[in-house]
N, C-alpha and C positions, 0 to 999 in steps of 0.2 A: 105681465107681471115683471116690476123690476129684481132680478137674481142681486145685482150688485148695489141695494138699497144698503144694507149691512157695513158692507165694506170701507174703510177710510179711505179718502179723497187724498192724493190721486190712485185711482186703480183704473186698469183695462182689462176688462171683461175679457174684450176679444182683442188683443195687441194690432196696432196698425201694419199691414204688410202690402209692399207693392210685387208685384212679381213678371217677368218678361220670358218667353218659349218662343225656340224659332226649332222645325222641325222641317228637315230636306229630307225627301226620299225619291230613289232613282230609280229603274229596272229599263235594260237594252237588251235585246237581241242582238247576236252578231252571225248573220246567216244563221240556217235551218238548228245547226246543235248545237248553242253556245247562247246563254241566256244567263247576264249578269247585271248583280243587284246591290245594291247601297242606301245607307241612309244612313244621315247624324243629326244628334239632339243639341242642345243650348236651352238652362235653365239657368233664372239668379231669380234666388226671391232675398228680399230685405226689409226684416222686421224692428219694432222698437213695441216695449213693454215698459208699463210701468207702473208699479205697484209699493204699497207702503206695509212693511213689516214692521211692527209694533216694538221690535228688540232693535234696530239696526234703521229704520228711517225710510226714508223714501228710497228705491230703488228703482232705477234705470236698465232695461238689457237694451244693448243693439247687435243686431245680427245681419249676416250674410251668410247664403248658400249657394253657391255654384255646382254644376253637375254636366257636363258636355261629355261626347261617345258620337260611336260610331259604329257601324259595319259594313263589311263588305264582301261579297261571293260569287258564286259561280254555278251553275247546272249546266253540267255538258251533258250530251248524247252520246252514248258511244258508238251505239248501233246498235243491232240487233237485241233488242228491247233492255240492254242496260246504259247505268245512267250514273254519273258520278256528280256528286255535288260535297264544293268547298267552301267555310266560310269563316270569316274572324272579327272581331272587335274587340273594342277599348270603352269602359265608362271609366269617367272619374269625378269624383264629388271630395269639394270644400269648400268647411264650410268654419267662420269664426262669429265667435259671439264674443260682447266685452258688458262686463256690468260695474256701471258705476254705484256705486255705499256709498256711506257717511266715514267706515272705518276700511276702506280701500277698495280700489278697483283690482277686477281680476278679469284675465281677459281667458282665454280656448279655443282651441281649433283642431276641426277634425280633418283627414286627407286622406283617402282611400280611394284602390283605382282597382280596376278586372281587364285582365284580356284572357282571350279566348280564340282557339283555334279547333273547327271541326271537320272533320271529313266521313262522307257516306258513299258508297256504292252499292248498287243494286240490281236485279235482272233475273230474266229465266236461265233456266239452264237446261233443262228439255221435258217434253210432252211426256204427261203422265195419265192414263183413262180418266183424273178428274180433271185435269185442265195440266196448265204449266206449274213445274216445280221451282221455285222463287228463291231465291236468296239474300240477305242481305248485311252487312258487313259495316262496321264504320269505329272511328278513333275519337277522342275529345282531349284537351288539354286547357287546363285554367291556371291562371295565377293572379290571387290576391295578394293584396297590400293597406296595410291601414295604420293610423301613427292618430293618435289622442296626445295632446298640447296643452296644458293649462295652468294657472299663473303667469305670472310676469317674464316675456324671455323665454317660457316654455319650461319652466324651473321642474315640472314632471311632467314624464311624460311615455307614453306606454307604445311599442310599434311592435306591430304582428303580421307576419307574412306568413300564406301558404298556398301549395299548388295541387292539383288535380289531375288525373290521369283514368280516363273510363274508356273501355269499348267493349263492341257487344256484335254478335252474329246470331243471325236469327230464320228459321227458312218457314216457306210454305206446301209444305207436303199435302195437295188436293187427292185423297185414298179415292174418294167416290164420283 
């Protein structure tokens, strides 16, 4: 069944997009306690639309998104059955769209990025008749960023930051 029999010429159903991803991922051991790990993204997709509004004419969008990040970390050993593990990243994504009218173009752009930092330790802490008594311990922090751009020049435009702060202790008490 054609869905866009209806519709006035030109229209795209489904707007044409090309798009490219390249994804690295790493993990090394360094001797018996120390096991570190990485990986980073790369994303561009690049669309075009085009559709006829009955008030305002044929319309055009072209667009782009990018979006690349990373991270990277750690699992040590400490010894005697505890273990600490570190880790951090960065994404950030932008992305602009511009659309051409009959009665003006207007262009947007959006920019938003996150990093991240976390820390976990973990381990027995001594024999209990049900087994080992466990613990575990760990911090987080974030901060976002984001900025909305639209019109010509950026003529409005709206930027919002915030940040994050979690941790959490938790144990395993085996009674039986």
């Amino acid at each position: 069944r054609d869905f866009s029999a209806g519709a006035a010429l030109p229209a795209d159903l489904l707007p044409s997009q090309e798009s490219h991803n390249v994804l690295l991922s790493a993990t090394q051991k360094l001797g018996n306690r120390i096991k570190l790990r990485g990986h980073g993204t790369f994303s561009q997709r690049d669309g075009n639309n085009v559709f006829d509004d009955s008030f305002s004419g044929t319309i055009k969008i072209e667009s782009r998104t990018k979006q690349y990040g990373g991270s990277a970390g750690a699992e040590i050993d400490l010894g005697d059955d505890w273990r600490l593990d570190v880790s951090g990243g960065y994404q950030k994504l932008v992305s602009f769209a511009t659309q051409f009218a009959a009665f003006g173009d207007s262009t947007g752009e959006v920019d938003s990025g996150l990093w991240s930092l976390d820390g976990k330790v973990d381990g027995a802490i001594f024999h209990l008749p049900g087994g080992e008594l466990k613990i575990a311990a760990g911090v987080s922090y974030r901060e976002e960023n984001f900025v909305l751009s639209d019109g010509v020049g950026g003529a409005s435009s709206r930027e919002d930051n915030r940040s994050a702060f979690g941790a959490f202790a938790e144990a395993f008490i085996p009674i039986v």
